[in-house]
C-alpha positions as CSV (number, residue, x, y, z in Angstrom):
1,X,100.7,116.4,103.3
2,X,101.6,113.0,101.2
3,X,104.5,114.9,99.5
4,X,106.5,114.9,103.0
5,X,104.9,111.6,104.2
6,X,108.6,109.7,104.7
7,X,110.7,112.9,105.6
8,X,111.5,112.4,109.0
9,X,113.4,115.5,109.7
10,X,110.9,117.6,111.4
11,X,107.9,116.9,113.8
12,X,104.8,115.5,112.8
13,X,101.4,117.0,113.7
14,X,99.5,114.3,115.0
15,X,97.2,114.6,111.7
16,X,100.3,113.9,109.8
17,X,101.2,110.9,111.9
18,X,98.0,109.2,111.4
19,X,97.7,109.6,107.8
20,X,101.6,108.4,107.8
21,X,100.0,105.2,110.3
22,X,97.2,104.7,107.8
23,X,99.1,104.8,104.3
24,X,102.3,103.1,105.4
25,X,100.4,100.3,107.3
26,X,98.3,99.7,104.3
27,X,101.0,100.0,102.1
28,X,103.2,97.5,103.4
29,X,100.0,95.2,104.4
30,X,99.5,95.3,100.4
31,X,102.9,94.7,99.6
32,X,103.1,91.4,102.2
33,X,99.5,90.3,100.6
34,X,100.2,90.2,97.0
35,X,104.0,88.3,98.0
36,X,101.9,85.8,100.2
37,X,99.4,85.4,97.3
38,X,102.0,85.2,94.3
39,X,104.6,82.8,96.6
40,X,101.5,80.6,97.5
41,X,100.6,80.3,93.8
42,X,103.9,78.1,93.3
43,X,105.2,75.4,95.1
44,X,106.0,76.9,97.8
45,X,104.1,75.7,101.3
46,X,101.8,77.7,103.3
47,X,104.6,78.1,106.1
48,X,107.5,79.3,103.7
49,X,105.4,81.8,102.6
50,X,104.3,83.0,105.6
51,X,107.6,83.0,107.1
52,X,109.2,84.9,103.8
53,X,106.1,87.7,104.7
54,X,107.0,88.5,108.0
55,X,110.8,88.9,106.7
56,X,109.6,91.5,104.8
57,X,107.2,93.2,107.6
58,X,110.4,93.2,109.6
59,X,112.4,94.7,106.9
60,X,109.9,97.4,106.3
61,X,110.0,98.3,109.8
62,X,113.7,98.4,110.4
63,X,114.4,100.3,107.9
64,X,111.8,103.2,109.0
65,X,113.5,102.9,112.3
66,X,116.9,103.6,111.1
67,X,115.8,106.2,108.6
68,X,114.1,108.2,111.3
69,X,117.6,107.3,113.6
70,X,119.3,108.7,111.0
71,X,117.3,112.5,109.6
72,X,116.6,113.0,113.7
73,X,118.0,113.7,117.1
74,X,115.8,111.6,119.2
75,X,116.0,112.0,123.3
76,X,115.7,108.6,125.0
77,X,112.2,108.3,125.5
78,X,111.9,108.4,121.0
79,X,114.8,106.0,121.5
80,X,113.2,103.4,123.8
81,X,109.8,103.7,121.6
82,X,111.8,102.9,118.6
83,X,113.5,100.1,120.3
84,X,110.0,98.9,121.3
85,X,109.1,99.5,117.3
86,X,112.2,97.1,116.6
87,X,111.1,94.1,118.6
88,X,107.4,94.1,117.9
89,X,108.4,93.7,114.5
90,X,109.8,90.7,115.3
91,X,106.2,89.7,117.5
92,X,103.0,88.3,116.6
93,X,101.6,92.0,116.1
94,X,104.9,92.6,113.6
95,X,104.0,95.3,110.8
96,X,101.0,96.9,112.6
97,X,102.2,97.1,116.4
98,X,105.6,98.8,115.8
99,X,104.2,101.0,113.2
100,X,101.9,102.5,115.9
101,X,105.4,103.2,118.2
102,X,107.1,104.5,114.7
103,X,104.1,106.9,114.2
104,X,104.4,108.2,117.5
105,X,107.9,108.9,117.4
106,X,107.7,110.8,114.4
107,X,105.4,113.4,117.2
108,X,108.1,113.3,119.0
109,X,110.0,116.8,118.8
110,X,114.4,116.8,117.9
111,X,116.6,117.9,120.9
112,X,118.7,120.4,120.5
């Protein structure tokens, strides 16, 4: 199940898509921790650092979006969800809220 975790191409079962919610989320939320942690160490203010995290919460996310844009044929309800993915990235919720649109996407079935 893990070994396919970030191939887009087919369908996900909704088991699949949760573990892929779970992992990536916590991945990413580890990732933005430890570069919070490590920038906050320095010089740098409480604000820079913060504001440097959510760049990278919104670079995670984009770039899931346009990998799955790119391995699947999405109909315009994936589309829309997607587009809703892209600007609660840019929101309060960022990494977490358009993860949850991402992951339900990726149960989303190609058109044909």
């Amino acid at each position: 199940m893990l070994k396919n975790l970030l191939s887009f191409e087919n369908k996900k079962t909704i088991t699949e898509a949760i573990v892929f919610y779970i992992v990536v989320s916590s991945v990413s939320m580890v990732a933005i921790f430890l570069l919070d942690a490590i920038l906050n160490l320095g010089s740098i203010t409480y604000h820079i650092a913060g504001f440097l995290s959510k760049i990278l919460s919104v670079f995670i996310s984009v770039s899931l979006v346009f990998k799955i844009l790119k391995q699947r044929k999405l109909n315009w309800i994936g589309k829309s969800l997607l587009a809703v993915a892209l600007i609660l990235s840019f929101t309060k919720s960022g990494l977490i809220g358009s993860m949850l649109f991402i992951s339900i996407v990726t149960c989303l079935k190609n058109i044909d």
